[in-house]
Every structure is written in C-alpha cells, then in structure tokens.
C-alpha positions, 0 to 999 in steps of 0.5 A: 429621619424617613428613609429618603432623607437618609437616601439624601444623606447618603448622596452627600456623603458617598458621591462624588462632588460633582455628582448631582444630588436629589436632596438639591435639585434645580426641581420641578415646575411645579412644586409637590411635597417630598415623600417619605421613601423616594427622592425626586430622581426616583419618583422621576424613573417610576413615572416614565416607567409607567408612562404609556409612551415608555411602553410603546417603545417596545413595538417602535423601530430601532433601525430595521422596519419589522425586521423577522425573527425575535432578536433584533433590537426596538427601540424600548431594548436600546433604552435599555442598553443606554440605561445599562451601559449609563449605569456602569459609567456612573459608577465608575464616576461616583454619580447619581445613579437614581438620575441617569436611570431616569434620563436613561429610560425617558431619552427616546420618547418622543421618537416616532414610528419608524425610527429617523424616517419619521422624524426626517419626514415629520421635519419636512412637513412641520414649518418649524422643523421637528427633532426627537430630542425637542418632542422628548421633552414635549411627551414628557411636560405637555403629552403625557399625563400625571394627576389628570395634569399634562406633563409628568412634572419631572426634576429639571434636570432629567429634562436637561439630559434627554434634551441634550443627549442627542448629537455628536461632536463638540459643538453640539451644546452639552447637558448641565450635569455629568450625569445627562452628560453620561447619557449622550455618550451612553447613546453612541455607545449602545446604537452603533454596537447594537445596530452592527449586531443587527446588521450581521444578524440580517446578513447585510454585515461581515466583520471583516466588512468593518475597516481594520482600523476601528475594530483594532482600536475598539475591539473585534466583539461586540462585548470588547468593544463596548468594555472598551468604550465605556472603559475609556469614558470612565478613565478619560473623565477621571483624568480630566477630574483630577487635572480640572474638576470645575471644568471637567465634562464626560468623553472618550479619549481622542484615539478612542472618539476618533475610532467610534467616530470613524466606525459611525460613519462607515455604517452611516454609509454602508448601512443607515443609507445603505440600499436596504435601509434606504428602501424601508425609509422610502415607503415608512415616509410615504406612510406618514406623509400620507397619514400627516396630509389624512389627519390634517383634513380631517381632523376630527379623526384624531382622539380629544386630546389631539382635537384640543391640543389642535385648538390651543396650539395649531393643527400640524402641532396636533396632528405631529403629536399624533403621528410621532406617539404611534408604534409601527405597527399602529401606524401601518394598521391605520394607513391600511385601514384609511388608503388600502382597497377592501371589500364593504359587503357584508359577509351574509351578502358575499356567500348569498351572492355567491350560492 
C-alpha cells in the first residue's frame, strides 16, 4: 500500500460519513493516473497554488482601491481568511480538509480587477451577463493551463464548491458536498469581518457606528465575532446531523444568520454604497469600459491566446477573458499607457530643443 492509499484509508476510517472522500470522487474530466503520494483533492490545491491567476490575487482588490498603507486586505488575503476560517469548521465536522482547502483557495479566481465594480460593469457590457463564480470555473477548466492543456483538470467536486460559494439566503442553489458547502459560509464570514476592519482602519468606521444589536449577537471584536460564527456553524450543522443526516446542509443557527445577515447589510449601506466606495467604483468602471471598447476594436492587441480564444469563441468572450485576469495595477498601467497624454519626443530632441 503507497502512501496516498493509506491517506484514503484513513479518510474512510476517521471522517465522518458524509465527509467527501478522495478515494471516491465524482473525478475529472479527463482521467489521469493516481499518484503514489497525493490524493486527488491534493493535486487540486497544488495546482491552483501554482496557477498564475492564484498569484495575481495578491495585487486584486478586495473592497477599497489602492488603498495606502500595507494592512489592508487584497483579494489573495481574503482567500486565505476563507481558507482558515473553512478549515476550522471542517474540523469541527470531521470532513475532508484536503477539499476545502482546494475550494478555499480556487473560489475567487475568476474575480476581476477592482473587486465587484469590474464585475458589476463586465455584466453590463457582456450580452450574456457575467459572474465571478461562473469565470471562476471558466479560469479553472478553459483559461489556465496544465501539461500545455487548457484547464487544470480539477476533481468535480472542487469545481462544484467554487461555483456555488457565492450568495446568500436560502434560495440560492447549494454545493453538493459539505465540504463547498463550508465554503459559502466561510466566505460571509471572513468578508463582512475583514471589510469592518478595514473600514475602521481607513476611518470611514466606528464601532459604535454598528447597530447594538449585531455586535451584542455576534460579538464587539473582530476575533469574537468570527469565533462566534464559526462556533455556531459547527454546532447548528451537528445538530442538524444528528436530527437528520441525509438531509443535513451547513448553517448558522436562525438568530446568529439573522444578525450576520442584518450587519451584511448595514455595510452594504454604510460602507459598499457608501460615498467613498461609490466614488472608487465610478472611475474603476470607466477604466474597464474603456479598455472593454479598446481591446474589442483592436483586438490584435490582446496576447495569442486571447486572439485564438476570440476566433473560437467570439470577440467580447476574448476580450472579458482578458480584462477580468488583470490585477489593478496592470489595468490602470494600460488604461494610462493607451488614453493618458504623454510626451513622444525623444529625450535626446527635448534637451537640444531646450539648450
């Protein structure tokens, strides 16, 4: 027996019943052979680690657009928060953490720069709308690369999770497994945290801004609140495993959703359409805009493989390809390099002209 076997054994015998287990998948689209080391939700996280769209998140935005100063969150930290906060939960269910780790750090990929402004405006101009969730999965099966292939090839169930880890209420379609499942609450619970630190730190926030209510349900720290939540997600979940496991999903209790819910939306309203953030989001759509209409006229522009992805699959797919893979500050460098008056004149003619 090799050592991923005995990992796989070890996931039959310790997890629990309705953990998702590597030795099982649903699998990949297209087969490969086992390895001797890594089960397949392992070879999953390496590879999104090593994809280039995982690095580029490190210079996307998370709420506030170039903010100054070193200590607020990108986009690459709040994978990392979901990943963390996912990990603790599953553990606290006894699930597969080799698979929340690989939905984890793959969930946000397909995000564009600017965080939801690019996305709210990409919407707009794309005939078939677009969503981060959906180009998630386009990154991870048609954009990024494996073996000179498109796509990674990943398990189907890590393809299942990052679909489905966006949204919030209960009419919002569900992840198949626990484990994405963990994920979409993961996500809430690390944003509307992270993005109230934040907010405080750039002084558009007080504590006692926040209404009473929340904070005395969910906690007045940023640690309590997240121990709260995720606290409650474990215990609410088992609970619901005991009463019915076939039919169990992942949730908070209904006071503690009630709360997280309510403080969602006061900073929807004080902060995400807040005048400072509505101001950044403005101008961070005029710059795509005008890159989308750019690259759509001249497409020679773009990379081959945008070129080709344009003859397979139509010019605005291309060009959204393109756009929504650009950190913020590669976006802004080309906006100001194609519309931003500068001086043609070499330098050798500007100082003879001058003397």
């Amino acid at each position: 027996m090799n050592i991923r076997e005995t990992i796989e054994d070890r996931e039959i015998n310790i997890l629990s019943p309705l953990a998702a287990r590597a030795k099982y998948s649903w699998g990949r689209a297209k087969h490969e052979p086992a390895e001797e080391i890594r089960t397949c939700f392992m070879i999953d996280r390496d590879r999104i680690v090593h994809s280039k769209s995982f690095r580029r998140l490190k210079d996307k935005t998370q709420v506030f657009i170039a903010p100054p100063g070193d200590h607020y969150r990108s986009r690459l930290t709040h994978t990392l928060e979901v990943s963390q906060i996912a990990r603790t939960i599953g553990a606290g269910l006894n699930l597969n953490i080799d698979l929340i780790e690989a939905i984890a750090l793959a969930h946000d990929v397909g995000h564009t720069p600017f965080a939801h402004a690019g996305e709210i405006i990409l919407n707009q101009l794309l005939p078939e709308g677009f969503r981060h969730s959906q180009n998630s999965i386009r990154v991870l099966t048609r954009i990024e690369k494996h073996r000179d292939e498109n796509g990674l090839n990943l398990s189907g169930e890590v393809l299942d999770g990052v679909l489905y880890h966006s949204g919030y209420g209960k009419a919002k379609p569900q992840a198949a497994t626990l484990e994405g499942q963990i994920i979409h609450l993961s996500d809430k619970i690390a944003y509307v945290q992270h993005d109230i630190d934040d907010s405080i730190r750039a002084g558009l926030l007080k504590l006692e801004d926040i209404p009473s209510e929340y904070l005395e349900a969910l906690g007045y720290t940023h640690s309590k609140r997240i121990a709260t939540l995720v606290t409650d997600t474990i215990a609410n979940t088992r609970r619901f495993i005991a009463e019915d496991a076939q039919n169990a999903y992942v949730s908070f209790s209904p006071e503690i959703d009630k709360a997280l819910q309510g403080l969602r939306r006061f900073m929807f309203e004080f902060i995400y359409q807040g005048s400072v953030c509505l101001a950044e989001r403005r101008r961070a759509m005029f710059i795509i805009e005008h890159l989308f209409n750019y690259y759509r006229k001249t497409p020679q522009k773009m990379s081959e493989l945008y070129r080709q992805t344009a003859e397979q699959e139509g010019l605005e797919t291309a060009v959204a390809d393109y756009i929504s893979g650009m950190s913020d500050a590669y976006c802004i460098a080309l906006f100001e390099d194609i519309y931003i008056p500068q001086s043609l004149v070499p330098n050798a003619l500007k100082s003879k002209a001058e003397d």
